[in-house]
C-alpha positions in Angstrom: -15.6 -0.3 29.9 -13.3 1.7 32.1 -9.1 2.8 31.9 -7.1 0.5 34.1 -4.8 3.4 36.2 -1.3 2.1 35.9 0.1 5.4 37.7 -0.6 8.7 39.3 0.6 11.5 41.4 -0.4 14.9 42.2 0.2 16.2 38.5 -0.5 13.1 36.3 -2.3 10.0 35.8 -1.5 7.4 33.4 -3.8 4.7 31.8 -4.6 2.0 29.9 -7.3 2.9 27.4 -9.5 0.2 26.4 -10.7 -0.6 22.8 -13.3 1.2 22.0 -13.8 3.9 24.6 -13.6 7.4 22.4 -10.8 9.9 24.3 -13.2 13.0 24.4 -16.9 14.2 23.1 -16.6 14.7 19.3 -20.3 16.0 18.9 -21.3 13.4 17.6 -23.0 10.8 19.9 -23.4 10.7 23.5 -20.7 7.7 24.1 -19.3 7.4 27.4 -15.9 9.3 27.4 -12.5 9.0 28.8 -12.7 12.3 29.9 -16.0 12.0 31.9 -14.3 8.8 33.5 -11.2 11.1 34.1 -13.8 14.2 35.8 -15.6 11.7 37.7 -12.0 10.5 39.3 -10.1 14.1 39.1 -12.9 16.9 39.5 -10.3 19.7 39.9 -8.8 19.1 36.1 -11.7 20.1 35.0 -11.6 22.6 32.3 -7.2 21.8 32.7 -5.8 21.8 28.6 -7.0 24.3 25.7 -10.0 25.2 24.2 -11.2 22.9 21.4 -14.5 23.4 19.0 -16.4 20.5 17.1 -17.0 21.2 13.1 -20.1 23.1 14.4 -18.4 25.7 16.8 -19.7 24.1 19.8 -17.0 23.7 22.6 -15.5 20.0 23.5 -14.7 18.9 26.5 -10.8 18.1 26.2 -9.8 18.5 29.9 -6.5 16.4 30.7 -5.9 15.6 27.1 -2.5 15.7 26.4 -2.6 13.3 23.2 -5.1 10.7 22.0 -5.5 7.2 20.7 -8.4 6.8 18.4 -11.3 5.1 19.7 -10.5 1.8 18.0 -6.8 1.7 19.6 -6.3 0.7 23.1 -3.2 1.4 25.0 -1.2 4.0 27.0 -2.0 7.5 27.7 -1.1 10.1 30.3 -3.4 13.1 31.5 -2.5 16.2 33.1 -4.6 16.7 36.5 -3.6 21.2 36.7 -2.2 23.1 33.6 0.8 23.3 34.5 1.1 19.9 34.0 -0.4 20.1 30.9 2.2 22.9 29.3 5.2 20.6 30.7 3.9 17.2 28.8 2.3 19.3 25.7 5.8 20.8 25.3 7.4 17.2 24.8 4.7 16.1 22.3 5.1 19.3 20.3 9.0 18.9 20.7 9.1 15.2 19.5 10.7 14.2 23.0 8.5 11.4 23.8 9.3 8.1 23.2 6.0 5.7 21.8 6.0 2.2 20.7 2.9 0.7 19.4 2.0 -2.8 18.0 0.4 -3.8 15.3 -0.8 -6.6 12.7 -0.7 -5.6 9.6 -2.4 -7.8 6.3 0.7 -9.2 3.7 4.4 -9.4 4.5 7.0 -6.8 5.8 10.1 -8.1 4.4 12.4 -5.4 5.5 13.2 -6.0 9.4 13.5 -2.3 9.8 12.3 0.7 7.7 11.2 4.2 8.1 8.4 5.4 6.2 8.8 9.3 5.9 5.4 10.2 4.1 3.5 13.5 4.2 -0.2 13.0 5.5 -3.0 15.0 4.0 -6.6 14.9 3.8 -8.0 12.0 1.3 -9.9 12.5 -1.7 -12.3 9.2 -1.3 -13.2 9.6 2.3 -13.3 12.4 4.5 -12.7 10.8 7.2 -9.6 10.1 6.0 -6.2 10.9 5.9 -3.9 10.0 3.2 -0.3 9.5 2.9 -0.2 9.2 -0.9 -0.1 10.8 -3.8 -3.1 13.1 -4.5 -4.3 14.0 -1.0 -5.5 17.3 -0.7 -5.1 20.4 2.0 -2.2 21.1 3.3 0.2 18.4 3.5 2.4 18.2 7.0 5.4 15.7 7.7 4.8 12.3 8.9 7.5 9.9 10.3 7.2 6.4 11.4 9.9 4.3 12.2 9.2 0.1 12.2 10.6 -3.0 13.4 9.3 -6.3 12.1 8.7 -9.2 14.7 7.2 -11.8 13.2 6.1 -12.8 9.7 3.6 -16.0 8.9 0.8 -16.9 7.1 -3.1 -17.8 9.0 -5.2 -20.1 6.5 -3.4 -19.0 3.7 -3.4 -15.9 4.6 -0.1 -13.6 5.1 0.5 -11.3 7.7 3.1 -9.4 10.0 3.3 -8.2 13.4 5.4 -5.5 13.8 6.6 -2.7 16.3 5.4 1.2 14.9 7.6 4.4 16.6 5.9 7.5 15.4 8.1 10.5 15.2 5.5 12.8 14.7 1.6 12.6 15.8 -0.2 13.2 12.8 -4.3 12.3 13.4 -4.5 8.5 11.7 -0.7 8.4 11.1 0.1 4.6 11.6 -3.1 3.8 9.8 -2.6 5.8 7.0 1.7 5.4 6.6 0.7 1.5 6.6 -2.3 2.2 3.8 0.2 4.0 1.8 2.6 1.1 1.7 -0.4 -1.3 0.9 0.0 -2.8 4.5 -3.2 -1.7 6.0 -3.6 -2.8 10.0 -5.4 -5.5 10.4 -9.3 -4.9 11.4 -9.0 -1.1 9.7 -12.7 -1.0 8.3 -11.8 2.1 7.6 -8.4 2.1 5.9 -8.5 -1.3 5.0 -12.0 -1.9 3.8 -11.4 -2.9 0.7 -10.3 -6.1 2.4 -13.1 -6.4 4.9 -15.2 -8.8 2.9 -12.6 -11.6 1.7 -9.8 -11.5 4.7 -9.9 -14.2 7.8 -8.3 -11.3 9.9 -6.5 -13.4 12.2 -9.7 -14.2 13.5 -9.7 -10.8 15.6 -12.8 -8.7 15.7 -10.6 -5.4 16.7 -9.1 -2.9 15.2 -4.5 -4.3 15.5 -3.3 -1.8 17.3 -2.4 -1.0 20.8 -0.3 1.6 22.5 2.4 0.2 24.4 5.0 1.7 25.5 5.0 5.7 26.5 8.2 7.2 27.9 7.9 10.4 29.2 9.7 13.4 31.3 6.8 13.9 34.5 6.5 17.5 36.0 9.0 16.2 38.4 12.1 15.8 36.0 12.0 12.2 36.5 11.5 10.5 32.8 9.7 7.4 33.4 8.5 4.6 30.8 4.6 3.1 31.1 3.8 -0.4 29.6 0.0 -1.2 28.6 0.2 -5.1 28.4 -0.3 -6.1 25.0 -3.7 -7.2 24.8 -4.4 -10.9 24.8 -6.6 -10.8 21.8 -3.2 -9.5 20.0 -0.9 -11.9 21.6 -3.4 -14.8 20.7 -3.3 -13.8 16.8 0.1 -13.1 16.7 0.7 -16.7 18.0 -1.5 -17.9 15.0 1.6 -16.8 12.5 4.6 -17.4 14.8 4.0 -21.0 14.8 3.1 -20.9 11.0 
């Protein structure tokens, strides 16, 4: 289970991050990481980024990380090979200059072609592992923005469901997972936002978590702004199908 490279240079490399290959250590388990696949291609970026602490104190390896996908998403990501790399790319995630598209399924039916939802995430009250963009999460609540477009709307035995096109304004931890919890349109596969329907949905017959990272548009320490396309997954393509010709 390793990245697919889909470009480098001297400064950057960009990838394809495969489902279920976790970004960095968390201290939790010893999974194989994309930052050890990243050390064992790009030695000198080692220790390249900031410093970063697990709930225990003990120091994580983030080196390259720029931004992450959660282990359950695959899709697009770029790493920065020297720190001045890093400080140019970090600066446009901070700044809300990068451009992300995602894809998802999501269970039930979008019926707005396009919509905004502008929720504040907090921490959840059920589940810490949680976030929560509705009312009565805890800690301190920050703005959250996701803009959506609807592509396709149909039902799979019985079942409804919509693929649609997520462009986060803001990179909150869990943000398309939680926006799309708090509008009662939890991604399909989400055993962790949506497990309440675990037990009684077919889920498009997909045994992944719905969402993929595809598009990343970006200003490279070069001032050239480039945009990176991870394919969308077949898997995603294949259940998407399953409505379109509902």
């Amino acid at each position: 289970m390793e990245p697919t490279v889909l470009y480098e240079s001297d400064d950057v490399l960009v990838i394809d991050k495969p489902v279920g290959l976790l970004v960095h250590a968390d201290g939790k388990n010893d999974a194989a990481t994309v930052v050890d696949w990243f050390l064992a291609r790009c030695p000198d970026a080692q220790g390249v980024g900031e410093q970063a602490n697990d709930q225990a104190g003990n120091e994580l390896d983030r080196s390259g990380i720029v931004h992450r996908l959660d282990r359950e998403t695959s899709g697009v990501m770029i790493l920065a090979k020297n720190q001045k790399a890093y400080e140019h790319l970090k600066y446009q995630f901070h700044e809300r200059l990068v451009l992300k598209e995602y894809r998802a399924l999501v269970y039930g039916r979008i019926n707005d072609r396009w919509g905004t939802i502008n929720r504040p995430i907090g921490r959840s009250v059920k589940d810490y592992r949680r976030r929560s963009a509705e009312r009565g999460a805890k800690g301190v609540l920050r703005e959250a923005i996701t803009d959506f477009e609807r592509i396709g709307m149909g039902e799979f035995n019985d079942e409804p469901f919509s693929y649609i096109k997520l462009f986060p304004k803001t990179g909150r931890t869990h943000q398309l997972r939680a926006h799309l919890r708090a509008i009662d349109r939890p991604i399909v596969g989400d055993t962790l936002y949506a497990a309440h329907l675990q037990e009684r949905s077919n889920h498009l017959d997909l045994d992944r978590l719905a969402l993929h990272a595809h598009v990343l548009e970006i200003m490279l320490p070069d001032k050239q702004t480039e945009r990176f396309i991870a394919p969308v997954p077949l898997s995603i393509e294949q259940a998407a199908e399953r409505i379109a010709s509902d």
